[in-house]
C-alpha positions in Angstrom: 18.6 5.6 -18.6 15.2 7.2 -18.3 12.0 6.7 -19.9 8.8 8.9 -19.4 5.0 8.9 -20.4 2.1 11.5 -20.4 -1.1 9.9 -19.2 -4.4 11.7 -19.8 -6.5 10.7 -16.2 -9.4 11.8 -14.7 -10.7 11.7 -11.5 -10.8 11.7 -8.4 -10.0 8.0 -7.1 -8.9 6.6 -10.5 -6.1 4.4 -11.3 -4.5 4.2 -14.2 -1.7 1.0 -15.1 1.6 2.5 -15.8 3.6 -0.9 -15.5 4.5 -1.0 -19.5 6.7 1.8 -19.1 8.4 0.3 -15.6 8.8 -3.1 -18.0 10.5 -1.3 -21.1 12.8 -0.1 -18.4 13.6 -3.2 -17.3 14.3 -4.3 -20.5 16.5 -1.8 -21.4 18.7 -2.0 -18.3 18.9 -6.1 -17.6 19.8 -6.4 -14.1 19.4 -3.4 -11.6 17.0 -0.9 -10.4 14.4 1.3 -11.2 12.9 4.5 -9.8 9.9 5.3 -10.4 8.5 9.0 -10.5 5.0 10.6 -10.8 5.3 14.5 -11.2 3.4 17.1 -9.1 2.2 16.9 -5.5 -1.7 15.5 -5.6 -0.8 12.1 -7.7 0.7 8.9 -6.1 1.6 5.8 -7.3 0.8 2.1 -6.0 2.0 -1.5 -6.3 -1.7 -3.2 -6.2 -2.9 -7.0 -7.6 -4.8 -5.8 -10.8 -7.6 -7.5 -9.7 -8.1 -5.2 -7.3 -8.5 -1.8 -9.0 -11.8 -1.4 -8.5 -12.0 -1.9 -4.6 -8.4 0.1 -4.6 -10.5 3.2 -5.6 -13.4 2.7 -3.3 -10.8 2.2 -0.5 -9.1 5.8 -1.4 -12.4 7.4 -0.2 -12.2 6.0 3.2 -8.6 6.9 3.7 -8.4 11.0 3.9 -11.6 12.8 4.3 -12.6 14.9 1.5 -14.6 17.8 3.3 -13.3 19.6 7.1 -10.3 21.0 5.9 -9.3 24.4 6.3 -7.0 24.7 3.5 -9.6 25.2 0.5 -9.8 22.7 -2.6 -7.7 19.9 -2.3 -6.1 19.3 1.2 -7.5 15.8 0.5 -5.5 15.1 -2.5 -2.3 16.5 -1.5 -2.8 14.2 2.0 -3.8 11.2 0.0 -0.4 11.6 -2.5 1.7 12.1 0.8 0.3 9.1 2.2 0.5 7.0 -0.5 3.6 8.8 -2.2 5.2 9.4 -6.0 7.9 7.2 -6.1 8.9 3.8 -6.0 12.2 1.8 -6.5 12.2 -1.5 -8.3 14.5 -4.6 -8.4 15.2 -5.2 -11.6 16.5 -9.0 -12.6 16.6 -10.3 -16.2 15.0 -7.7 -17.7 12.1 -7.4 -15.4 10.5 -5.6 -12.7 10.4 -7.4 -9.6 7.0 -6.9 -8.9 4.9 -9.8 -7.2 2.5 -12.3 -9.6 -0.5 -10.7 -10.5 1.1 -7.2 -9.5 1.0 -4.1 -11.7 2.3 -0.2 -10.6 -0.8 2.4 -11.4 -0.8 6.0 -11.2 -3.5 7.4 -8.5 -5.5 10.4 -9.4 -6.8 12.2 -6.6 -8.0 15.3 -8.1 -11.3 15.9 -9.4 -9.9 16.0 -12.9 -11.1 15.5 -16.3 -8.4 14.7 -18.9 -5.5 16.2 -16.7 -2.0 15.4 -18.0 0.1 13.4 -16.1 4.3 12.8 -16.7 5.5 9.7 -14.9 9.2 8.9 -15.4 11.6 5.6 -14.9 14.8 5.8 -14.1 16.8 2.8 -14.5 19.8 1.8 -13.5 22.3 -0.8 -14.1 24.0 -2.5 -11.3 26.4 -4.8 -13.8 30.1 -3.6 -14.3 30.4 -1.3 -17.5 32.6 -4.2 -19.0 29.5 -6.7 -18.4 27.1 -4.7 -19.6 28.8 -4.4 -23.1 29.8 -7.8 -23.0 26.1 -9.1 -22.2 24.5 -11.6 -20.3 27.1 -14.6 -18.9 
């Protein structure tokens, strides 16, 4: 089963909370996994406390050096998205993402953007037995 989203961002540096559509997954599948994608080769996603958004984007400026690079543009923001990278795989267990307290997944922008369409996708995966999955829950 997948599920996707267009998100409008802007940036660079900005994250943007993409856990609701990780969650409907969940929900969907019950018990299993889940896969999730951010298309295109500058974005990245991250598992970070929500609490810390903020310092999360001041961090990104420290981490790959925006100026010195010989390729022209955006070295930086394909670096940063290679570091950080555009997929993750999530437990799944009754119905949720097994994600730690306090924990959500948000898209990172790295591109000096201004209302830049973005497509993340979930695919989820069931790891019951066909038969228990149309039978439900024990």
């Amino acid at each position: 089963m997948i599920v996707s989203e267009t998100i409008v961002t802007h940036g660079p540096n900005k994250l943007f909370d993409v856990t609701g559509l990780l969650e409907e997954a969940a929900r969907r599948v019950g018990e299993g996994v889940a896969a999730v994608f951010s298309k295109g080769s500058t974005g990245a996603l991250a598992v970070i406390p929500r609490g810390a958004v903020e310092e999360f984007e001041e961090e990104l400026w420290s981490l790959v050096p925006v100026d010195g690079w010989e390729h022209p543009g955006n070295a930086y923001a394909h670096l940063r998205s290679t570091l950080i990278g555009t997929s993750l795989l999530v437990p799944v267990h009754e119905g949720k993402p097994c994600l730690p307290e306090g924990y959500g997944v948000f898209f990172v922008e790295n591109q000096p953007a201004n209302a830049r369409r973005r497509k993340i996708f979930v695919a989820a995966f069931s790891t019951r037995r066909r038969s228990q999955a149309l039978r439900g829950p024990p």
